[in-house]
N, C-alpha and C positions, 0 to 999 in steps of 0.2 A: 826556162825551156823544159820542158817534156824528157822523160827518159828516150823516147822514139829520137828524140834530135825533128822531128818535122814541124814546119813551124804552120801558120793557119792558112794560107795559100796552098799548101801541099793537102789538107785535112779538107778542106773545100774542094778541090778538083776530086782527090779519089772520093766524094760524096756526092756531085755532080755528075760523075763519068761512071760510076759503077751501075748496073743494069741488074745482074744475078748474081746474089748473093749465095754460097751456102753455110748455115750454122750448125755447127759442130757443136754437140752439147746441147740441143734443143731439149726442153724440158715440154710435157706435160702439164705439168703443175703451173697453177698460173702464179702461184707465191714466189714461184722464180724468176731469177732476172732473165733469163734465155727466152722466157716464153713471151714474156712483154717487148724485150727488146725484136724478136721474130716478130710480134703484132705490129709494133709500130713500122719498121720495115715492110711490110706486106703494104702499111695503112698509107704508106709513101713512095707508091708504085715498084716498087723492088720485087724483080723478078726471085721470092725467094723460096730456097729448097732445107727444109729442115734435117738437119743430121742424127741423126741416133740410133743406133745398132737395133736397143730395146724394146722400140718402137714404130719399127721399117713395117712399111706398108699400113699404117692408119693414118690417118688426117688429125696435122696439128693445126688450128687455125685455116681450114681452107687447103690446107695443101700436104699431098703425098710426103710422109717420111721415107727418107731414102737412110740405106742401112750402112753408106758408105761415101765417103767424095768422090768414088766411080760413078757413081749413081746420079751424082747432083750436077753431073757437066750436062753443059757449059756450064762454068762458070767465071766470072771476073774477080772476086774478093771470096775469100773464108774468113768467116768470122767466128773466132776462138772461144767458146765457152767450155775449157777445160782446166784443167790444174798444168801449172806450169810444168810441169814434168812430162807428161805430155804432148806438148809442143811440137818437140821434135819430129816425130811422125806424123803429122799432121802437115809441118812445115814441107816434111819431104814428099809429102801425096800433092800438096800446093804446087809445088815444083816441077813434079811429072806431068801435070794436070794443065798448066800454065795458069794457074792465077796473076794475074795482075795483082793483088793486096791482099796480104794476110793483116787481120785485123785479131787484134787479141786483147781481149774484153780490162775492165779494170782490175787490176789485181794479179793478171797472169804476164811474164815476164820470163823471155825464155833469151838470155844475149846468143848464146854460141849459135840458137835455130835463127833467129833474126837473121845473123851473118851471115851463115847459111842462103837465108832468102833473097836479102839486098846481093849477094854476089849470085844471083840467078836474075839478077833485074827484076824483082818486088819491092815492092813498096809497102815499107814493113809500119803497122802502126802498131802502138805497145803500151795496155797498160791506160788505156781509155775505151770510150763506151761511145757506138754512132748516134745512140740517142741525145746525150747529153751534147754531143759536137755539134748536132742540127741544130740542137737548141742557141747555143754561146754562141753561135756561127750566122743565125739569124736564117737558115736556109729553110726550104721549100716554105 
């Protein structure tokens, strides 16, 4: 099993059900995973809003950067491309915000924010990539 504890019925519904995405950490740069992973999202009808401070009001792929998760509502999932230390404040704007799913990219691993999230009724995924889930998953 997964650090998340969520098993692959749980990773299928929130990749079903989710509609608008925003990524935190979107990248510019196409060498990076954030900017592929925002493509292929876009390329799989996901209503998505790119995240970057650095970058707020230019078009990444098609779509307005927003300089904040104020900016990116509605939204149903955030999806975490940041350094685990971080987390946390991201977790708590998810919160205010109502996300349905914080999703946090492979490599990023934040327990105490997770707990955080699941006892606000999130559905926390950790420490995987929606790309790769489509793929194993067999979906769209």
């Amino acid at each position: 099993m997964s650090i998340d504890g969520l098993d692959d019925a749980t990773i299928r519904r929130v990749l079903r059900e989710t509609r608008r995405i925003a990524v935190v950490g979107a990248s510019a740069n196409p060498a990076r995973p954030s900017h592929g992973v925002t493509g292929f999202l876009i390329g799989r009808g996901y209503q998505t809003t790119p995240v970057n401070p650095g970058l707020a009001g230019q078009s990444l792929q098609g779509q307005t950067v927003a300089a904040s998760l104020d900016e990116a509502t509605p939204l149903d999932m955030v999806d975490v491309f940041r350094a685990s230390d971080q987390v946390p404040g991201v977790v708590d704007d998810a919160i205010r915000l109502g996300a349905r799913v914080v999703w946090m990219q492979l490599g990023v691993i934040h327990q105490a924010a997770a707990a955080r999230a699941r006892a606000a009724g999130i559905t926390v995924v950790m420490d995987r990539c929606p790309v790769i889930e489509v793929h194993r998953l067999g979906l769209f």
